[in-house]
VEXLUM-240144 format. One line per 10 residues: number of its first residue (from 1); their letters; for each residue x negated, y negated, z of C-alpha. Coordinates in steps of 0.001 Angstrom, whole numbers. Example, Ala and Ser with C-alpha at 12.3 -4.5 7.8 and 13.67 -1.06 7.14 Angstrom:
1 = as = -12300/4500/7800  -13670/1060/7140
END
This chain:
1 = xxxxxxxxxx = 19044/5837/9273  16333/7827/6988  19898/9815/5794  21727/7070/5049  19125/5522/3441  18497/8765/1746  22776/9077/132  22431/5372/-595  19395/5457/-2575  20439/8558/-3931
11 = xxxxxxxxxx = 23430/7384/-6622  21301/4108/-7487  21452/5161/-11427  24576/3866/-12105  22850/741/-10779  19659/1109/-12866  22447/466/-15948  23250/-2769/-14781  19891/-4276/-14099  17874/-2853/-17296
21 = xxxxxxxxxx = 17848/-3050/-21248  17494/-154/-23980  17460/479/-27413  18926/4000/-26812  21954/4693/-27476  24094/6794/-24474  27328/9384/-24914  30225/7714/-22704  30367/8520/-19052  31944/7526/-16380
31 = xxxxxxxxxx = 29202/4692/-15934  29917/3243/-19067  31817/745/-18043  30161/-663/-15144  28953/-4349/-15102  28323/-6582/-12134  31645/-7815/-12074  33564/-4335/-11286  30704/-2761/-9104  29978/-4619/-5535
41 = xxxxxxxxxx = 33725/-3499/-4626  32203/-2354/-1002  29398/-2626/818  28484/672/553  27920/-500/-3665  26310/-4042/-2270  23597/-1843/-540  22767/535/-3566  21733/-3426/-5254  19820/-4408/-2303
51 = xxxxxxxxxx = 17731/-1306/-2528  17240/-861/-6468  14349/-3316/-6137  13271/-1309/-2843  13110/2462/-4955  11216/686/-7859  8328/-802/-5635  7376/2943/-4480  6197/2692/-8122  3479/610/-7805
61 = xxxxxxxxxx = 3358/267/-4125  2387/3527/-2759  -223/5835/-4079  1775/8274/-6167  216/8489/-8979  1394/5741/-10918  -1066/2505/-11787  -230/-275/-9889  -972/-2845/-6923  -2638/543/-4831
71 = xxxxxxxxxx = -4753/2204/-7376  -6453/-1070/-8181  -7074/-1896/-4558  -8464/903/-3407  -10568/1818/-6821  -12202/-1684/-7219  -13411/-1676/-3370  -15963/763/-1795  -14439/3089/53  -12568/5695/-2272
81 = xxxxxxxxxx = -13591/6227/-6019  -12329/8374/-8793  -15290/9687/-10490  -15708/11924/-13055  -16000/15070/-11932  -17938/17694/-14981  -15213/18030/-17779  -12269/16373/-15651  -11372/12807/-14607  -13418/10447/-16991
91 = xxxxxxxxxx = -10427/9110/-18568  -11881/6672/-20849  -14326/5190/-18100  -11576/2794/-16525  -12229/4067/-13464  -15415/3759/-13537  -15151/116/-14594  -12682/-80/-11828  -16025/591/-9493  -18352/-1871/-11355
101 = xxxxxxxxxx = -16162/-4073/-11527  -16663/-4045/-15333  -13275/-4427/-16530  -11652/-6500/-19166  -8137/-7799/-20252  -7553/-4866/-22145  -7720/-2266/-19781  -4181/321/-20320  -3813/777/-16316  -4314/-2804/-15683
111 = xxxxxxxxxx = -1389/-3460/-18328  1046/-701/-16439  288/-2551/-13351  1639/-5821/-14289  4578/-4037/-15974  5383/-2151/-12713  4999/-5294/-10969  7145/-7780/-12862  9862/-5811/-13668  10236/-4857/-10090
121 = xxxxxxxxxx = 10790/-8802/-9687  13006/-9059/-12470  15062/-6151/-10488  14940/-8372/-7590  15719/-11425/-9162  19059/-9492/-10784  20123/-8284/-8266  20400/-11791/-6204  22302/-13560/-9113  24674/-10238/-8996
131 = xxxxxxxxxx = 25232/-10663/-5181  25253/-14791/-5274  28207/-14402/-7294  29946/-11432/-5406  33553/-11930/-3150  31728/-10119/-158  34933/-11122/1611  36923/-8990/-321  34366/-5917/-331  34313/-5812/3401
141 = xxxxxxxxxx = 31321/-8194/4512  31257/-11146/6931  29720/-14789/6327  26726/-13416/8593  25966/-10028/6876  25893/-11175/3213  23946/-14222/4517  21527/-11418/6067  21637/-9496/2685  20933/-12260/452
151 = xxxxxxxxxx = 17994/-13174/2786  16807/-9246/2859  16929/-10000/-1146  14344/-12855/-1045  12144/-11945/1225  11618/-8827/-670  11184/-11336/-4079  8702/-13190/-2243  6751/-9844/-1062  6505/-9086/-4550
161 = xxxxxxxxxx = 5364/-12769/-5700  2631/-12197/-2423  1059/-9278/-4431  1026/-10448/-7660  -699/-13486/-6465  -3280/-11094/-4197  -3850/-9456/-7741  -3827/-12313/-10522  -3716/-15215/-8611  -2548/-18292/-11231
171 = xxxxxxxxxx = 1283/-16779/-12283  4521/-18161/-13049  7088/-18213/-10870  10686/-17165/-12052  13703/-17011/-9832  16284/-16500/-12917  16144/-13068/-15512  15130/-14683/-18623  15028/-17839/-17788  12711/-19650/-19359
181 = xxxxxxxxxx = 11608/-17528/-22245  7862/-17872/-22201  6998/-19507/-18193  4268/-21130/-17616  1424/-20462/-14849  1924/-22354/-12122  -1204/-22784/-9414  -1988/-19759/-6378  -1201/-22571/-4290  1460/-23344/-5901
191 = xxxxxxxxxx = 2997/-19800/-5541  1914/-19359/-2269  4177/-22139/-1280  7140/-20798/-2874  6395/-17772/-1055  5537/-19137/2426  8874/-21473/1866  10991/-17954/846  9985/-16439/3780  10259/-18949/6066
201 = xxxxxxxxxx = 13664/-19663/5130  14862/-16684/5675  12830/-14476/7895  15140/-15145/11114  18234/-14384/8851  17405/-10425/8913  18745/-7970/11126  15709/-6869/13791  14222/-3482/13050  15806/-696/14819
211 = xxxxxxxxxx = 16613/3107/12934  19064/1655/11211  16293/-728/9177  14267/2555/7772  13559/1441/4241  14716/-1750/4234  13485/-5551/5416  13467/-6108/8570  13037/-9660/10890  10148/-7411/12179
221 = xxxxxxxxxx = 8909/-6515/8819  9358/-10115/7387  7020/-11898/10334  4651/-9358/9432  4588/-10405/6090  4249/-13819/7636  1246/-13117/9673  -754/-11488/6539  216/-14656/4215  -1232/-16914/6822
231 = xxxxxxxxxx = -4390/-14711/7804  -5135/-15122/3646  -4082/-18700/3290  -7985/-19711/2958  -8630/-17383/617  -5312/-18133/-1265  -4846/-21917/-1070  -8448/-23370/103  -6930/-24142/3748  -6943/-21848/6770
241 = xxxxxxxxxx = -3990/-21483/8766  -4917/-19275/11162  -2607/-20923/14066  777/-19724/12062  -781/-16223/11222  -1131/-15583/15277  2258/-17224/15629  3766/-14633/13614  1965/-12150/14333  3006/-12676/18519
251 = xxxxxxxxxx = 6408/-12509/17309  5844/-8614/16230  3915/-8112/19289  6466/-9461/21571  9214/-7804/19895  11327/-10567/18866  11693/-9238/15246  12847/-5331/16674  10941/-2252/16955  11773/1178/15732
261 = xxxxxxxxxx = 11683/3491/18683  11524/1955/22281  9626/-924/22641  6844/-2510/19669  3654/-752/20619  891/1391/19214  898/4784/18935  -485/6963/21778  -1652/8988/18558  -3732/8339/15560
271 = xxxxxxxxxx = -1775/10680/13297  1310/9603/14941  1835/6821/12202  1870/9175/9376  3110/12322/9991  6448/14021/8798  8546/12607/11635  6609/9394/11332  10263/7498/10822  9880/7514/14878
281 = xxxxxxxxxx = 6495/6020/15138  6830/2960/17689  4352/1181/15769  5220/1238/12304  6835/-1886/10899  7984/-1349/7454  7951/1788/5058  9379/3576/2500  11694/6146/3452  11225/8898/1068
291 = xxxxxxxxxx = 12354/12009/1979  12134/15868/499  15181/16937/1722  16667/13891/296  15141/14384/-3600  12191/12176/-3484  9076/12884/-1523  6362/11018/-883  3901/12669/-3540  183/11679/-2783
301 = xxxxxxxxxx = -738/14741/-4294  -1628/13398/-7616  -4779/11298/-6562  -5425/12586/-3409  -4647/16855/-3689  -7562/19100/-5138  -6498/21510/-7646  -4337/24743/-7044  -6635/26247/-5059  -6473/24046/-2311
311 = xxxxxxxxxx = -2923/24305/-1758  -3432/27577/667  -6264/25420/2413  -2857/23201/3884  -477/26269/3344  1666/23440/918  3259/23813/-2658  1809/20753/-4371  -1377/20293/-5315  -3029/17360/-7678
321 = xxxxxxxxxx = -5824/16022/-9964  -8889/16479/-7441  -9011/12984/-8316  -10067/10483/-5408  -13003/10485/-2562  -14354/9081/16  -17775/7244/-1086  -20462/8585/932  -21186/4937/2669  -17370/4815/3934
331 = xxxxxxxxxx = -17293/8349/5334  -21005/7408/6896  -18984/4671/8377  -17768/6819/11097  -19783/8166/14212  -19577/11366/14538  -17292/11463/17835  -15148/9576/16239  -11710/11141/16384  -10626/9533/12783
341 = xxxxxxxxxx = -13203/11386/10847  -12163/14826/12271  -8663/13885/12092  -8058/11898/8789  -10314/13572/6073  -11040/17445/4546  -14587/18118/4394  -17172/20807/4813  -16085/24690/3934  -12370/25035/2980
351 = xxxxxxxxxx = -10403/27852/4075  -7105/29259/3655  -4297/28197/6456  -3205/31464/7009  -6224/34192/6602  -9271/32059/7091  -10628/33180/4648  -13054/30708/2184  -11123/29063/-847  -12699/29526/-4126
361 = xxxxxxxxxx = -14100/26647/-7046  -12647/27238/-9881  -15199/24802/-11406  -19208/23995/-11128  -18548/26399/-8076  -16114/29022/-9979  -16415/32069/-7570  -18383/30213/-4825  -16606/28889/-1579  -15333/25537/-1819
371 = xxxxxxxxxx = -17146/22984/649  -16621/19031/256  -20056/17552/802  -20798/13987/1395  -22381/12994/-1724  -21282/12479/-5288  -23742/13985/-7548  -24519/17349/-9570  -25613/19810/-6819  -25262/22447/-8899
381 = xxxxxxxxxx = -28218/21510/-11010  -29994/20665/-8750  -29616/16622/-8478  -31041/14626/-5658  -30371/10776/-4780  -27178/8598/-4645  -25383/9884/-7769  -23277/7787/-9373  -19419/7523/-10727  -20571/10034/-13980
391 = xxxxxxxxxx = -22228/12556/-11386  -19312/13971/-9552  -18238/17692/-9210  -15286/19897/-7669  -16749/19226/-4496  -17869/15952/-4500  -17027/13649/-1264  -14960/14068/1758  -11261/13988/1023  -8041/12603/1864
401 = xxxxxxxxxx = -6023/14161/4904  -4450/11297/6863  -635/11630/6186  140/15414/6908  2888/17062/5395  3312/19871/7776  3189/23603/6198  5536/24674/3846  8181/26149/6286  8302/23152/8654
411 = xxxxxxxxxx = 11733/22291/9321  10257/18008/8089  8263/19178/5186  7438/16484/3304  9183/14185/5252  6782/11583/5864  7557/7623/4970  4781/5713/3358  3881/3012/5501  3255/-670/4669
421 = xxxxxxxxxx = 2635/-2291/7791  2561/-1152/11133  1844/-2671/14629  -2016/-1928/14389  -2711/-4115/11626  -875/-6888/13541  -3247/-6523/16321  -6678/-6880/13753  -4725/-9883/11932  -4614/-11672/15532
431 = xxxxxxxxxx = -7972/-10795/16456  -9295/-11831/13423  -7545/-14990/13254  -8473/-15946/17105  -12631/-15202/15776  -12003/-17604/12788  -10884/-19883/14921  -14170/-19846/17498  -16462/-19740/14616  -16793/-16147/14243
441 = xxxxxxxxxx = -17247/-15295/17535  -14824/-13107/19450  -13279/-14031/22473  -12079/-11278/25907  -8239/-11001/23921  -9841/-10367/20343  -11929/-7831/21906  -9412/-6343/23935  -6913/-6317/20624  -9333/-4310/18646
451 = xxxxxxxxxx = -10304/-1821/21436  -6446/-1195/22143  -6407/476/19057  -9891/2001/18797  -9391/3687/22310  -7358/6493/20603  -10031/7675/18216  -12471/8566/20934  -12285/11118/23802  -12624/10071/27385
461 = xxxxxxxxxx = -15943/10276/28165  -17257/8742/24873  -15039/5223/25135  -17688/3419/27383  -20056/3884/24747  -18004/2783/21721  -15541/-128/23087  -16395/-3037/21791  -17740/-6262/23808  -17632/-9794/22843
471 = xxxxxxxxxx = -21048/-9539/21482  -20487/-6418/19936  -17151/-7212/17677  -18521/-9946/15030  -16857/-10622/12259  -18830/-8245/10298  -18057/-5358/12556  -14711/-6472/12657  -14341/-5880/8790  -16377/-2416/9192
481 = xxxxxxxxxx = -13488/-941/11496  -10433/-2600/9884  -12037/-394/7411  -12062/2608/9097  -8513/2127/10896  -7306/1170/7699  -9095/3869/5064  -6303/5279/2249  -3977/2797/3219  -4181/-4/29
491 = xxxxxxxxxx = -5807/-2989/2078  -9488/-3422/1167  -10085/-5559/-1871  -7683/-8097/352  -10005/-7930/3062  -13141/-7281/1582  -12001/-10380/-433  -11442/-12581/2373  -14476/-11883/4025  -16440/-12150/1253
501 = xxxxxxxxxx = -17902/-9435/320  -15742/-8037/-2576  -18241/-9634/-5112  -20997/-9853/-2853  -21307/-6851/-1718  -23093/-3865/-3004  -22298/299/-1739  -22564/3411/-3056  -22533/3088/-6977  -21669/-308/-6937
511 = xxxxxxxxxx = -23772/-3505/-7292  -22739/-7482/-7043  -20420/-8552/-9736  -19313/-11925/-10948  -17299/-13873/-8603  -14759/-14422/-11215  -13768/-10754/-10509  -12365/-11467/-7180  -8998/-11824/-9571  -8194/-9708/-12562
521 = xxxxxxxxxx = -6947/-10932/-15529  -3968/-11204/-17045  -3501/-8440/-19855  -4171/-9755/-22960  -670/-8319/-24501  644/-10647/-22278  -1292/-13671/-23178  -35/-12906/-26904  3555/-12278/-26184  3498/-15559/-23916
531 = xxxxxxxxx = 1661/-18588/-25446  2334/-20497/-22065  246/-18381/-19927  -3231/-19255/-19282  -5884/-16740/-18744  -7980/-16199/-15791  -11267/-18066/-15529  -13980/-15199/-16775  -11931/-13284/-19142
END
């Protein structure tokens, strides 16, 4: 599927004409005279709309580089930070007011991100009035399959309306491209029904996840969806509905929405999920399918690569902005024997993939061997203590090495898919819906959920001493290892969020903040453009 996936979303800029608006004038070419109403001639042209949407939400989905739903995540929670780092990577401070949670309505990433955001939903939203009004008779489709297509459509409008709501909670809803001019905010609760009504409408109208389903929505993908709506429902509408989150969730479990290789079930490895063949992974759910050999692949290297030098330390060709790392008190998280650390990060003395031999600074440590240390402060003169996000150097903090994009002569290079959910997180949603349930307390199946999946980070003989017990997995713990399962992959504000320690809680270079920052707020551009809208509470 990843190849047809790959030619489809390949010739989507024709498409991008039909679905956007400039001031730039273009020479004729053959796309000049495409509209909606001589395009969907096949299905082949039907698909390339379906997946315009899908290409555009790599954007601001996945961490590459751009500053959307992930970077703000992962930079206002405590486990990775961007700090500055001597002369590199203060950028105006925002990401250090990311980490203090000191931001304001003015803040130029914060204004991208809603950009990315809403025009991905005003793709989606085009696209659906395009296909409403296509004769999918006479391009080749059956009653069943554009019903399937349409539904594949609004599921992936209400995935959008899910994270916009995680991010600003009180938004308008639109279903029509510029319809009405200036909408008005309508209530999280309010949007999460429209969302929860989306999906349950039309969940059980897509096809079940199978190869075939790489990179696009899938039944299985959709209940998933389904299961993380419900497990946030307290958080999002004031009333827990942790029954439907575990009914959804079962359905993933059990299979009934598909799987993508054999039958649904974890991988026997922890890198398994995110490696360059990853497309075969029997637990992953849904994902994007990018793709080197296909023109567009996944490139992490921006905030998570070191500089040139570090590019023989993988034996790669890309390298980045040496930009995130690990706070100390998330890489501290891990026990030592605990296969993840090894496994997932770079740290200690870097060497080169081929020779051995030490890799170079080229900054505070220009000459000096390279070694990523656990600590983000200014070693080289001598500093002592916690640091802080000012403090950091070349070195600073353990680093990013979870997906692996094989060396640079691997036959899958830079194949990998970026993963949005897979079967693991499935398993923690149940669990911790089941302990919300009981009051907190974990019962023998949430127990045995969470070890299923902790098993494969620990050798043989060390898994008696680190498998959890009933009086072992509390709800705190359980939020401690969803974040280590779960570390680079743009989750924790959500969860830190609903367990209630995003504004509460206080690590590394980060103290309490207001609780009015469990939501940001809605750029102030926007606010002037739109009389209608109604600022965040705090802002």
């Amino acid at each position: 599927m990843k190849k047809y996936f790959n030619k489809i979303a390949g010739v989507l800029t024709p498409l991008a004409l039909l679905t956007t608006v400039s001031c730039v004038e273009l020479d004729e070419t053959i796309y000049s005279e495409l509209s909606k109403d001589n395009f969907y001639n096949n299905k082949v042209e039907i698909m390339q709309g379906v997946l315009r949407p899908f290409t555009h939400m790599q954007a601001w989905l996945a961490p590459t580089g751009q500053n959307g739903f992930y970077f703000h995540s992962e930079s206002s929670a405590d486990q990775i930070a961007w700090p500055q780092k001597g002369r590199h990577g203060y950028d105006g401070g925002d990401h250090v007011r990311l980490h203090h949670h000191e931001w304001t309505d003015q803040e130029p990433r914060l204004r991208r991100a809603w950009a990315l955001m809403w025009e991905g939903l005003g793709y989606v939203n085009a696209v659906l009035e395009d296909l409403e009004s296509v004769d999918y008779i006479a391009a080749g489709l059956t009653d069943a399959e554009m019903e399937s297509i349409l539904s594949e459509v609004r599921v992936m409008r209400s995935y959008h309306y899910m994270r916009i709501m995680d991010m600003w909670g009180n938004v308008p809803i639109v279903t029509t491209v510029g319809t009405p001019v200036n909408p008005e905010n309508s209530t999280r609760a309010e949007v999460f029904a429209f969302v929860k009504e989306e999906l349950e409408a039309n969940v059980d109208n897509l096809e079940p996840l199978s190869q075939e389903l790489v990179g696009r929505v899938s039944k299985a993908a959709g209940y998933a969806m389904l299961s993380e709506l419900y497990l946030n429902a307290e958080v999002w509408t004031g009333t827990p509905m942790y029954d439907e989150s575990i009914n959804y969730s079962d359905k993933v479990i059990n299979g009934e929405g598909g799987s993508l290789n054999g039958s649904m079930s974890l991988d026997p490895s922890i890198l398994g999920p995110f490696n360059n063949q990853n497309q075969l992974s029997p637990e992953n759910i849904f994902q994007f399918a990018f793709s080197r050999q296909g023109g567009f692949s996944f490139g992490w290297g921006g905030f998570f690569s070191g500089y040139g030098n570090m590019s023989r330390a993988l034996d790669v060709t890309y390298s980045g902005w040496n930009a995130f790392v690990v706070t100390p008190n998330a890489f501290d998280a891990y026990a030592e024997n605990d296969l993840r650390k090894k496994d997932w990060f770079l740290f200690g003395a870097q060497t080169d993939y081929n020779t051995g031999e030490p890799i170079m600074g080229t900054e505070e440590y220009d000459g000096q061997p390279l070694d990523y240390v656990n600590n983000i402060r200014r070693n080289s003169e001598g500093a002592t203590g916690k640091g802080s996000m000012t403090d950091g150097e070349e070195n600073s903090g353990a680093r990013f090495n979870k997906y692996r994009s094989g060396i640079s002569d691997d036959p899958s290079y830079q194949e990998n898919d970026y993963v949005i959910y897979r079967l693991t997180e499935i398993y923690f949603n149940k669990a911790e819906a089941i302990m919300r349930k009981n009051g907190g307390t974990a019962t023998s199946e949430a127990v045995d959920l969470i070890n299923a999946s902790r098993k494969r980070s620990f050798n043989v003989t060390d898994w008696s001493s680190a498998a959890y017990t009933a009086s072992t997995l509390t709800l705190d713990e359980l939020l401690a290892e969803r974040g280590r399962e779960f570390i680079f992959e743009g989750k924790r504000r959500t969860d830190l969020i609903r367990f209630g320690k995003f504004t509460t809680g206080t690590w590394w270079d980060h103290s309490p903040s207001d609780a009015t920052k469990a939501l940001f707020p809605i750029p102030h551009v926007q606010i002037s453009l739109n009389p209608n809208l109604t600022q965040n509470s705090g802002y």
